[in-house]
C-alpha positions in Angstrom: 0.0 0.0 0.0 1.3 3.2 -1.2 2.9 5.4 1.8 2.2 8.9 0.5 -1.7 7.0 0.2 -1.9 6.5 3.5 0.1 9.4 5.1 -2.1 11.4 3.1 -5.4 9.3 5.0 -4.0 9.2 8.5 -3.1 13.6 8.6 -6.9 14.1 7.1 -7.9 12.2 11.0 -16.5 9.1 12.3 -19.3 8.3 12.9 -20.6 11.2 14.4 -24.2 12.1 16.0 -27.5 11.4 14.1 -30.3 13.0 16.4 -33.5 11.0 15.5 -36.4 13.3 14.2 -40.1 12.7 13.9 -42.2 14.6 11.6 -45.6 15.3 11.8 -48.0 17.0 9.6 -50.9 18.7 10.4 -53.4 19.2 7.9 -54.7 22.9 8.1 -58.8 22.7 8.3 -60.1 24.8 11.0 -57.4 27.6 11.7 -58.8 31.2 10.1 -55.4 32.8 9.1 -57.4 36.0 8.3 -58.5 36.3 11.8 -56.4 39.6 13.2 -56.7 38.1 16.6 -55.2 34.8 16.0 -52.1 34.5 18.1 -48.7 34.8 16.9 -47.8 30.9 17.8 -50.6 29.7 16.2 -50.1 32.1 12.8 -46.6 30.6 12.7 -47.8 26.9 13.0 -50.6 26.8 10.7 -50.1 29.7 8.5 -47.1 29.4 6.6 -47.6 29.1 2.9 -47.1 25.3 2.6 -50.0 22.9 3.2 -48.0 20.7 5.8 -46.3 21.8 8.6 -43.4 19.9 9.7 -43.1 20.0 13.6 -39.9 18.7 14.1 -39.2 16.9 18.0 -36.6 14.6 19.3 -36.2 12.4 22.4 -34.6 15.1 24.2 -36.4 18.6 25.2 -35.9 21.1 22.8 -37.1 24.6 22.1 -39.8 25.6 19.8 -38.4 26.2 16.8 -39.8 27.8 13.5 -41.6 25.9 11.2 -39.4 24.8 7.5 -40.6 26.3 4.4 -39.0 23.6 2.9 -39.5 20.0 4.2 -36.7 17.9 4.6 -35.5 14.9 2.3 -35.9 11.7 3.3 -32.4 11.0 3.2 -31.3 14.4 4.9 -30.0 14.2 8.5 -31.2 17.2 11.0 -28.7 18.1 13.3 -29.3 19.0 17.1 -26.7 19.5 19.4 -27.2 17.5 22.0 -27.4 18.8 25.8 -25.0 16.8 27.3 -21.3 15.1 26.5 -21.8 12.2 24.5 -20.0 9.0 26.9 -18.0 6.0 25.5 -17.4 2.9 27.6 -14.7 0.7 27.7 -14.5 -2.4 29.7 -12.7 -2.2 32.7 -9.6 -4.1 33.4 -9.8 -7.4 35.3 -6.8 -8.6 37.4 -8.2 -12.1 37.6 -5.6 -14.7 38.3 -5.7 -17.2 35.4 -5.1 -20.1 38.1 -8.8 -19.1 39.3 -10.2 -19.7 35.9 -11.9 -23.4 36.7 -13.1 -22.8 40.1 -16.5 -22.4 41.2 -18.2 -18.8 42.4 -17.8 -18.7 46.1 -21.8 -16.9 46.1 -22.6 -20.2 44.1 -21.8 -22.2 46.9 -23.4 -23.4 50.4 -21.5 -22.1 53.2 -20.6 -24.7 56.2 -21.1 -27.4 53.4 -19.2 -26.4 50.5 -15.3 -25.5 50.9 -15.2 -21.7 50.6 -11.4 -21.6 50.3 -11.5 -23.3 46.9 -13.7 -21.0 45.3 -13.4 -17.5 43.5 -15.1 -13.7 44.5 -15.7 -12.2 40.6 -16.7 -8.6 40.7 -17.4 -7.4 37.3 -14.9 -4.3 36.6 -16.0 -0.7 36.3 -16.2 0.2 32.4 -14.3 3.0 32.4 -15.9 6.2 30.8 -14.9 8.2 28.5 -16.0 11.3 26.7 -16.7 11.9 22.3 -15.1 14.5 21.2 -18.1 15.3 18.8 -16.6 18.3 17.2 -13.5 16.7 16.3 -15.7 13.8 14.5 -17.3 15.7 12.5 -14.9 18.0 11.6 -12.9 15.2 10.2 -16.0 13.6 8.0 -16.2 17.2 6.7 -12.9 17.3 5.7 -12.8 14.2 4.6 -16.2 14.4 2.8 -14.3 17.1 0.3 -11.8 15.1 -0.3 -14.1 12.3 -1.4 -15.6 14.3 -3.9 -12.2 15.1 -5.2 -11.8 11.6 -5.3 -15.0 10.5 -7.1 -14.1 13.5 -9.3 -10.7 13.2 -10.7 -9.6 9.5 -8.8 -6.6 11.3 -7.6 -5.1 12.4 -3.9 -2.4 15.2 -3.4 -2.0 14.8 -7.0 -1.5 11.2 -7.4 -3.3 9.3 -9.8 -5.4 6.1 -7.4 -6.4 4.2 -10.5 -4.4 2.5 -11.4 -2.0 3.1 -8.5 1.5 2.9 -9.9 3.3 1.8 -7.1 6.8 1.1 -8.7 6.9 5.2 -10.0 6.1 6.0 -6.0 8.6 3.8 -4.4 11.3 5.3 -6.7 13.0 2.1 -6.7 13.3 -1.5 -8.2 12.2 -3.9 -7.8 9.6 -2.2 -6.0 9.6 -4.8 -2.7 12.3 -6.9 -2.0 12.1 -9.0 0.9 13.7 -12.7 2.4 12.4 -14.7 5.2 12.9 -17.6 7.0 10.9 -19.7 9.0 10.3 -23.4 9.9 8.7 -24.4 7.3 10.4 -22.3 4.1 12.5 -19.7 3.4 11.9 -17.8 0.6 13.6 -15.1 -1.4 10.7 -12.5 -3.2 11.0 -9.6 -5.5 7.9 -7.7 -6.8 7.5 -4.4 -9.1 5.7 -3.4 -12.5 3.1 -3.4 -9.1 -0.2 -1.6 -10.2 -3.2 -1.1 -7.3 -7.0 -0.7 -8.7 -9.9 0.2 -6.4 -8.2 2.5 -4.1 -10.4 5.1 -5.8 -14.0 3.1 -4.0 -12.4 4.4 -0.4 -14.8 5.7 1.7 -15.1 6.9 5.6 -17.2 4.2 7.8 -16.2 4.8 11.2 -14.7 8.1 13.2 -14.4 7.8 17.4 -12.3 10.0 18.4 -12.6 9.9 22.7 -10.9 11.9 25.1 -10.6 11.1 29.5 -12.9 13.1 31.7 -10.1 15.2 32.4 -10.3 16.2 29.0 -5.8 15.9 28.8 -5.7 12.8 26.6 -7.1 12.3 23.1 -7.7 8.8 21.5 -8.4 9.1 17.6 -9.5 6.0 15.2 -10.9 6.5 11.6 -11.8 3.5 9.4 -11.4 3.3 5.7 -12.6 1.2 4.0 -12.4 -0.7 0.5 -15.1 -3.1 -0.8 -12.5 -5.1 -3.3 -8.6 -4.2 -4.3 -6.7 -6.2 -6.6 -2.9 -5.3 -7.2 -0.9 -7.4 -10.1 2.5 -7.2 -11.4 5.7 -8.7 -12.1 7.7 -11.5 -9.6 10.6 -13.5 -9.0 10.8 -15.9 -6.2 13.4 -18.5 -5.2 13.2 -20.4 -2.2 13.2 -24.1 0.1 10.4 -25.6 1.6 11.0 -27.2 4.8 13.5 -25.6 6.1 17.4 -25.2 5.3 17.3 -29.1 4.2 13.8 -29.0 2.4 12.6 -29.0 -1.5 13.6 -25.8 -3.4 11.5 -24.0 -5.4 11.3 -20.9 -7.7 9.2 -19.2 -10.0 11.7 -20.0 -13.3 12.3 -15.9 -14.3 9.8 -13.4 -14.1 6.5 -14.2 -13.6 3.2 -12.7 -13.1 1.2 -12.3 -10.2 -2.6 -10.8 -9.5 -4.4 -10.5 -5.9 -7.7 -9.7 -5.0 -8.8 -8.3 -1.9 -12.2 -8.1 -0.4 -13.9 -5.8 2.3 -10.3 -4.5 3.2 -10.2 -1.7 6.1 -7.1 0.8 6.9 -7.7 1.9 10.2 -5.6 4.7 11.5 -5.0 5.2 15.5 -3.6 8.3 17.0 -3.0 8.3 20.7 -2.2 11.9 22.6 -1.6 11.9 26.2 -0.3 14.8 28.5 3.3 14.1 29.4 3.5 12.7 33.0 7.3 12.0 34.3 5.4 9.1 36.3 4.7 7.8 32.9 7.4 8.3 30.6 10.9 8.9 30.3 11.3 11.9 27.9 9.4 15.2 27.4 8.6 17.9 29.6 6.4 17.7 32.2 2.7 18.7 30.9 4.0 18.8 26.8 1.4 16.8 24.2 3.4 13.5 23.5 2.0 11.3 20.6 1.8 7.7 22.6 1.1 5.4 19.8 0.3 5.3 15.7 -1.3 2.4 14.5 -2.4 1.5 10.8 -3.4 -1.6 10.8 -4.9 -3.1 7.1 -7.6 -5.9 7.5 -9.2 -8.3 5.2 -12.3 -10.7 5.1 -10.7 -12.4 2.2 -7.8 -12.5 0.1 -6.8 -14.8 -3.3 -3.3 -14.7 -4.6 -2.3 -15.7 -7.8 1.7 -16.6 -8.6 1.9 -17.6 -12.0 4.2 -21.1 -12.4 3.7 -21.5 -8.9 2.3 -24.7 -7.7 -1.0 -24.9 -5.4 1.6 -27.0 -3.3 3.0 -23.7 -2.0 0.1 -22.5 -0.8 2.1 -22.2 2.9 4.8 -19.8 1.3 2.6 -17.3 -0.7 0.4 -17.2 2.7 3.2 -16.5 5.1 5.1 -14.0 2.4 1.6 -12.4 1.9 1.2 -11.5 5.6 4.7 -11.2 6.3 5.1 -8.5 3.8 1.6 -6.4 4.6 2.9 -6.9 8.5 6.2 -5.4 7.2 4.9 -2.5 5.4 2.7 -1.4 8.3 5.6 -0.9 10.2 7.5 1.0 7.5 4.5 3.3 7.1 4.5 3.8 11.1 8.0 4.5 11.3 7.6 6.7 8.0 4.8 8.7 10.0 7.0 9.1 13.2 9.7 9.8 10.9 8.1 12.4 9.5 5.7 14.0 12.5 9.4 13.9 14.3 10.9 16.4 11.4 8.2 18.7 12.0 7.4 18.6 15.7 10.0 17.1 17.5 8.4 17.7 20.8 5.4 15.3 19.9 7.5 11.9 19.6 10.0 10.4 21.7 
């Protein structure tokens, strides 16, 4: 996956609030709108020029508000802010010792029958609560919503054209990926470029949480992207033994083709900002912004890979390469990102 891509994804960091609203109409029989002493409510609920009148309430208490002159859209979300922070919950930590695991409730059992020694007290943890930082989320489908539409416009990012995705003329390099590995079953020797990407142009937003602690001095952002199918092919050359040092070799004969499909495949950028604490780590000044952790990780329902001369016997080697070299480049994009976040603001990483 391209890194300028996905730079490009994780600095643009939802799901954000959808108040649910109920609209009624009132058909307009037995008002007189002529009437001079018809009050000023009532002329503004049943006299606007429309037929209907849309009275517009929500499961929270709200304020009157005027009636629209033009109805909403089926498909068109009415915003209301709500009145009070917006919580997240995540389950608390247990402590548990693992020893414990197949013993019996000590409330389960009959006490002066039962041995209560060799039993177990399970209290459920407090979730521990934390706060949506609503603003943040929907500033970053907003931003990212005019990026789409440059996307389904033109099918290009910061200038880069995302179908096809020319990966060799990015990397700047060949062969594009070159990677060995070595395990207990094979080792293998791979080189990939002539490596095109199509689909990256279908991305869209799905998820935004972006959470912060009640303190409001920490900030926890995740954004899911998300692909429905990507297929890459190219050009490869792979020599290698399987079963170890003494095992069968194997290779690809010369240059051969390769194609993959991906389906339902998610990048999900993670951003974690804490408050420097000298308690809690070793560099920084006390009460600076540190970035704590970047994550990217790329997920799959399903992927088919296709080596050309390459036996369905090696099914075991183009698996592990396949994961060994997405697992790879995630942490060459992290390390890019750090890299790169470390150039501008040096404060912010360790």
């Amino acid at each position: 996956m391209c890194r300028r891509l996905l730079a490009c994804v994780i600095l643009c960091l939802v799901d954000y609030v959808r108040c649910e609203a109920k609209i009624e109409h009132h058909a307009v029989k037995s008002v007189n709108c002529r009437d001079d002493n018809l009050s000023a409510k009532a002329r503004r609920l049943f006299c606007a020029e429309s037929q209907n009148i849309i009275k517009i309430t929500t499961t929270s208490a709200v304020e009157d508000k005027p009636a629209l002159t033009t109805p909403p859209t089926i498909s068109e979300d009415i915003f209301i802010k709500p009145e009070g922070p917006i919580t997240f919950e995540i389950p608390g930590n247990t402590d548990e010792n693992w020893l414990d695991e197949d013993l019996p409730e000590c409330s389960e059992l009959m006490e002066g029958f039962d041995d209560m020694d060799e039993c177990k007290n399970s209290t459920e943890p407090e979730p521990i609560i934390r706060w949506r930082d609503m603003v943040f989320e929907r500033l970053i489908n907003q931003t990212w919503q005019d990026t789409q539409d440059k996307i389904n416009q033109e099918s290009t990012i910061g200038g880069v054209l995302l179908d096809p995705l020319m990966v060799d003329k990015l990397a700047g390099k060949s062969p594009t990926l070159d990677v060995s590995q070595s395990s207990m079953l094979y080792s293998a020797d791979l080189k990939m470029w002539n490596i095109q990407v199509h689909g990256l142009s279908t991305i869209y937003l799905s998820e935004v949480l972006v959470t912060r602690a009640q303190n409001l001095y920490d900030l926890d952002m995740k954004v899911v992207f998300s692909f429905d199918k990507l297929s890459a092919n190219g050009t490869y050359n792979l020599d290698g033994t399987l079963g170890g040092w003494f095992g069968t070799s194997f290779t690809s004969d010369g240059d051969r083709s390769f194609d993959v499909d991906i389906v339902n495949a998610t990048i999900t950028p993670r951003v974690k900002l804490d408050t420097t604490d000298e308690a809690k780590f070793d560099c920084g000044k006390n009460g600076d912004v540190l970035i704590t952790d970047i994550e990217i990780p790329f997920n799959y329902d399903d992927i088919s890979i296709n080596f050309a001369n390459l036996g369905y016997g090696y099914n075991a080697v183009i698996n592990g390469l396949s994961i060994f070299i997405l697992k790879t480049q995630e942490e060459a994009l992290v390390t890019f990102l750090k890299n790169s976040i470390k150039e501008q603001v040096n404060s912010l990483i360790c």
